[in-house]
C-alpha positions as CSV (number, residue, x, y, z in Angstrom):
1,X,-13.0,-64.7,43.3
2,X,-14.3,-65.7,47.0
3,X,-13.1,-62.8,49.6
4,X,-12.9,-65.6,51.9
5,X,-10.2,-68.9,51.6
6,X,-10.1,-70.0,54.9
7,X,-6.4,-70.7,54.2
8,X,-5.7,-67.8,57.2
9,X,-7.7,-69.8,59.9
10,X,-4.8,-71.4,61.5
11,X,-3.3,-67.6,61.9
12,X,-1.5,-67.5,58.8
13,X,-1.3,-65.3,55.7
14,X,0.3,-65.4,52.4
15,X,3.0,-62.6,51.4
16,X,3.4,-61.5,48.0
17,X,5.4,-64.5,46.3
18,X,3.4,-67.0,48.0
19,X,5.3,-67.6,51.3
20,X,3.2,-68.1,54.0
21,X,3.9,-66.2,57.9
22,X,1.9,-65.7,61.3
23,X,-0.5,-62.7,60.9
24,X,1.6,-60.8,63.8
25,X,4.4,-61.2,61.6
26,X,6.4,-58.0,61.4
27,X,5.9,-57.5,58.0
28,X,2.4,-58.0,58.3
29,X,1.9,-55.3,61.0
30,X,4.0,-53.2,58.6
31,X,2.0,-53.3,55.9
32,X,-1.4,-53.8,57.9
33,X,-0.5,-50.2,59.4
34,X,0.0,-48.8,55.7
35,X,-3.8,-50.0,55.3
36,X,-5.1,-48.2,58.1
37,X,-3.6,-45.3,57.0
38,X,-5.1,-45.3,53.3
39,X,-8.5,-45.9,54.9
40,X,-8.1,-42.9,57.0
41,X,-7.0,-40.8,54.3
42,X,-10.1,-42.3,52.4
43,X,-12.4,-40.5,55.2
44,X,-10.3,-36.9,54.6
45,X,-11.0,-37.0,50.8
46,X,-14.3,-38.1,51.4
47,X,-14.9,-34.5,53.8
48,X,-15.8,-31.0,52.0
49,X,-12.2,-30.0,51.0
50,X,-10.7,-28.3,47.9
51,X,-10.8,-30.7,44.2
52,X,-6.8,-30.5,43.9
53,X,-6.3,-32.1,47.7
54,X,-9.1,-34.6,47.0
55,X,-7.2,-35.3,44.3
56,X,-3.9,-35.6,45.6
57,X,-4.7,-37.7,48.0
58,X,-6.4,-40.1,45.8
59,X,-3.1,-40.2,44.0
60,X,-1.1,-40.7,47.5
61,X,-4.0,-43.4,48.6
62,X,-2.4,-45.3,45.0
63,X,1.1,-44.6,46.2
64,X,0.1,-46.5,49.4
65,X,-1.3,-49.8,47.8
66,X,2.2,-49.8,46.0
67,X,4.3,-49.0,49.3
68,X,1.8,-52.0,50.6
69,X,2.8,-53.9,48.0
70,X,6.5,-53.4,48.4
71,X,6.1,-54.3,52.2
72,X,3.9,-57.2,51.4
73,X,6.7,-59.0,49.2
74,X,9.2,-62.0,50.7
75,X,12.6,-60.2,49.8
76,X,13.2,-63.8,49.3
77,X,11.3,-64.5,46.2
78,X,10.9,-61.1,44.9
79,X,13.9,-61.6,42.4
80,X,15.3,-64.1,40.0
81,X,19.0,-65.9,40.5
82,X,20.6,-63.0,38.0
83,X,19.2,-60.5,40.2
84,X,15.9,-59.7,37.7
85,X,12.8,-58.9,39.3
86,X,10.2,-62.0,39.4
87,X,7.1,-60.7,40.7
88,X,5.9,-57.1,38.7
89,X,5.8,-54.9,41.7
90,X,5.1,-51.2,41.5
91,X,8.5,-48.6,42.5
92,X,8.0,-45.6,45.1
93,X,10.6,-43.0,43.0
94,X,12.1,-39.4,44.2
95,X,9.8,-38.1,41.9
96,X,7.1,-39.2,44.3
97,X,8.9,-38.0,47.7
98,X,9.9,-34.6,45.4
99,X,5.5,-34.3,44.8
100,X,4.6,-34.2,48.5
101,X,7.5,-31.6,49.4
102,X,6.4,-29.4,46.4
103,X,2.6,-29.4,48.3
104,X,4.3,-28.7,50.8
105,X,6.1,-25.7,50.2
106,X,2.9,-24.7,48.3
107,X,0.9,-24.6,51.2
108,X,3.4,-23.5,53.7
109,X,3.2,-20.0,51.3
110,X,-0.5,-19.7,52.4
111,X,0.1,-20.1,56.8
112,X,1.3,-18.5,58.9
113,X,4.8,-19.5,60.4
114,X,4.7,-21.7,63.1
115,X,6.1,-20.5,66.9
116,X,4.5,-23.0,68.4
117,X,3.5,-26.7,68.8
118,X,-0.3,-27.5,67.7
119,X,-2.5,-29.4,69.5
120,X,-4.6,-31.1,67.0
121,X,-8.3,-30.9,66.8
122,X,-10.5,-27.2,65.8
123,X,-12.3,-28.8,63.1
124,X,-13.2,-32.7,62.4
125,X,-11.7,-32.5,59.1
126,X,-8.8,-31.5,60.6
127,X,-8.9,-34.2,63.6
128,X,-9.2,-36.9,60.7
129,X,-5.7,-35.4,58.9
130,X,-4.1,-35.6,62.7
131,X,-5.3,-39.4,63.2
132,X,-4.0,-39.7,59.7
133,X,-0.7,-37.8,60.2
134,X,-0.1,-40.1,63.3
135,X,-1.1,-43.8,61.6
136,X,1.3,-42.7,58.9
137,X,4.2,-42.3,61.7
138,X,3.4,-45.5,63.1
139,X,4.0,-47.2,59.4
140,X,6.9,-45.4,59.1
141,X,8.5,-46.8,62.8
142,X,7.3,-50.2,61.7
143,X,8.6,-50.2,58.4
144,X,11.9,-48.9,59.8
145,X,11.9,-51.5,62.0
146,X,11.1,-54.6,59.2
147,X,14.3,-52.2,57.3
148,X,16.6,-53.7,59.7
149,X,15.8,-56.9,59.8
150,X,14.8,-57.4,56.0
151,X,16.4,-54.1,53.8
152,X,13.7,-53.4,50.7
153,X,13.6,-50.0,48.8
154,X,14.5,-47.1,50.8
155,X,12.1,-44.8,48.8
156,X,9.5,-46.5,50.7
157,X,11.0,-45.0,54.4
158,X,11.4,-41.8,52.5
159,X,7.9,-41.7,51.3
160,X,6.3,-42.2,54.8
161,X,8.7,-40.3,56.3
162,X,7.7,-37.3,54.2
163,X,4.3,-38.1,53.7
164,X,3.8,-37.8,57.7
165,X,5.1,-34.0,57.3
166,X,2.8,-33.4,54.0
167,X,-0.5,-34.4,56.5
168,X,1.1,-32.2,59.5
169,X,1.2,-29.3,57.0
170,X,-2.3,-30.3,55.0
171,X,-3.6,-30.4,58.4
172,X,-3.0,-26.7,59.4
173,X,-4.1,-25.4,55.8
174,X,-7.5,-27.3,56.3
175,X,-7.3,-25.3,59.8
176,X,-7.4,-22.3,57.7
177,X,-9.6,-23.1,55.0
178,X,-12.5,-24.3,57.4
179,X,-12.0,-20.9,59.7
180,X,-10.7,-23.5,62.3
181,X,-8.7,-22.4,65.4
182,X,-5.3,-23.4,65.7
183,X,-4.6,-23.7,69.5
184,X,-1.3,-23.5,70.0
185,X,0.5,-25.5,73.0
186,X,1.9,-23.6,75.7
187,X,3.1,-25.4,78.3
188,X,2.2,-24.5,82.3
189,X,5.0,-23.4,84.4
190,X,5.7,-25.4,87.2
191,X,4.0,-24.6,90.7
């Protein structure tokens, strides 16, 4: 298999199904945005972090292919005339929602509680999980925004939604583990 067709020179692209739209489709920024975000959580796994959050993430960097995948398919051809699925797509479940606010709560035991906003940086690591945290807001607004227009599993708003809270918190416990200031945001009183 060639990685190039040429078929997306005249600004095109095929969605799952076969249905062809204009690379600033909607959906296409969508899912393009999902992308950037697995790619940036490619480069947090890849830094010197603990084995079980390397390995979560992997698992979440899966979950975001499928949430891809989801975003990627024509609503239109996606099921049969009786309502059966046509094209063998991957599910986002609670189960996978319930997994990132377990972490969550797991980690949340270890810091300290928050009085404060955070500015992000203190560490690189931790810079990467902000860049992360914020890519993964900006699928979420987009996908919300395809929602409206063209509903598709609302496990998959769910999942980002949370997911962007599981990298705030992941974020401040890599603060912690890598000795890493957390500079909390105070704002200055007006002169």
């Amino acid at each position: 298999m060639k990685i190039y067709t040429k078929t997306g020179d005249d600004g095109t692209t095929a969605l799952y199904g076969g249905t062809r739209v204009a690379k600033h489709h909607m959906r296409i920024d969508s899912y393009g945005t999902v992308d950037e975000l697995n790619s940036w959580l490619g480069l947090v796994r890849d830094q010197k972090i603990d084995a079980p959050t390397k390995q979560l993430l992997a698992k979440i960097q899966d979950k975001l292919f499928t949430v891809g995948a989801i975003l990627a398919t024509d609503p239109k051809k996606a099921l049969l005339k009786n309502g059966r699925e046509r094209l063998n797509i991957p599910k986002i479940g609670s189960a996978d929602i319930v997994t990132l606010e377990k972490e969550m709560d797991k980690m949340e035991e270890t810091l300290p509680p928050m009085t404060h906003f955070i500015l992000p940086g203190g560490h690189t690591t931790v810079s990467y999980c902000h860049i992360a945290r914020t890519i993964c807001r900006r699928a979420e607004r987009l996908a919300v925004q395809l929602y409206e227009k063209e509903p598709f599993d609302d496990h998959v708003l769910s999942y980002l939604n949370r997911l962007s809270d599981y990298l705030f918190v992941l974020a401040r416990k890599l603060s912690k583990d890598l000795h890493a200031e957390e500079v909390k945001w105070i704002p200055e009183k007006g002169k």
